[in-house]
C-alpha positions as CSV (number, residue, x, y, z in Angstrom):
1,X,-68.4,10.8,3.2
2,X,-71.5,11.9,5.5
3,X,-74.9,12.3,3.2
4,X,-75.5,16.2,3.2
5,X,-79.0,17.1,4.9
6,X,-81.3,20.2,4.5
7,X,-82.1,21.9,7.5
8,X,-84.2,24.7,7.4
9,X,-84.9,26.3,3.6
10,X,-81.1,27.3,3.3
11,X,-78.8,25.0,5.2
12,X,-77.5,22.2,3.6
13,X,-75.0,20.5,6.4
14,X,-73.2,17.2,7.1
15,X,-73.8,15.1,10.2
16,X,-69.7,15.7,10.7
17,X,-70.1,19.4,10.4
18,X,-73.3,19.8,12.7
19,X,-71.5,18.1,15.4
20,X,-68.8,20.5,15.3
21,X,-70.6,22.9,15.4
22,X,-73.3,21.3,18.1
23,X,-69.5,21.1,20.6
24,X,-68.8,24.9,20.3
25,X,-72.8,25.7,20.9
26,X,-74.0,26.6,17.7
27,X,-77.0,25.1,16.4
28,X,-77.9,25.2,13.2
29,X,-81.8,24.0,14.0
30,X,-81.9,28.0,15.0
31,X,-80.0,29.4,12.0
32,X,-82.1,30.6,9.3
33,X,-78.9,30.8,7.0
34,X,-75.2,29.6,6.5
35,X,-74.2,33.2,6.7
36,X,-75.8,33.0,10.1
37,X,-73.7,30.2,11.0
38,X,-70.7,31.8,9.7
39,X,-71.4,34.7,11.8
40,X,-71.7,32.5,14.6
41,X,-68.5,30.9,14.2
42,X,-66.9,34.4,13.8
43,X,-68.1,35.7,17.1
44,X,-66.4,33.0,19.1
45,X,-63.6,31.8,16.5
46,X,-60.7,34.5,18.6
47,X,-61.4,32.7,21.6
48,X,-60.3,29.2,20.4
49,X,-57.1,27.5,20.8
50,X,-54.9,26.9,17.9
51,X,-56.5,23.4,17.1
52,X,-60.3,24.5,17.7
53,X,-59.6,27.4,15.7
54,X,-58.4,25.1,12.5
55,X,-61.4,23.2,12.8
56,X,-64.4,25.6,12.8
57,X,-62.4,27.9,10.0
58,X,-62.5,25.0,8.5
59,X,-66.0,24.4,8.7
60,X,-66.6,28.1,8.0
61,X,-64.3,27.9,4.6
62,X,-66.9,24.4,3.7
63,X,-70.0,26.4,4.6
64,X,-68.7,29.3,2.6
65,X,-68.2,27.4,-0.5
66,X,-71.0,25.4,-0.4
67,X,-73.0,28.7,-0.4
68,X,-71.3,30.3,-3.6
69,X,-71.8,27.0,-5.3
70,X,-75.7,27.2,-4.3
71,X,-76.5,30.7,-5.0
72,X,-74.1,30.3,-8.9
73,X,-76.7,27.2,-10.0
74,X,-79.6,29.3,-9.5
């Protein structure tokens, strides 16, 4: 499993999940948090084909969780 790395003060990301995201244009080094990313992914998610669609939601669904798990252990 990829080692998770910190970008910024809020991301927390996988080399797997940046380079998803990196091949539909969204680049987490200019998100300041995951909801940012998830917002991202929800702009251009519609426009994807049945496959690219299954594989950013998933991303999203991983970003989302990791985020609830974060913000609960404070």
């Amino acid at each position: 499993m990829d080692e998770l790395k910190k970008y910024g003060k809020n991301i927390i990301i996988n080399d797997y999940e940046k380079s998803v995201l990196l091949r539909y244009e969204i680049d987490i080094t200019k998100c300041k948090t995951i909801d940012e990313i998830i917002l991202l992914i929800d702009i251009i998610i519609n426009e994807l084909s049945d496959e690219e669609y299954e594989e950013l939601d998933y991303i999203a669904s991983i970003l989302s969780e990791r985020k609830y798990y974060s913000e609960t252990n404070k």
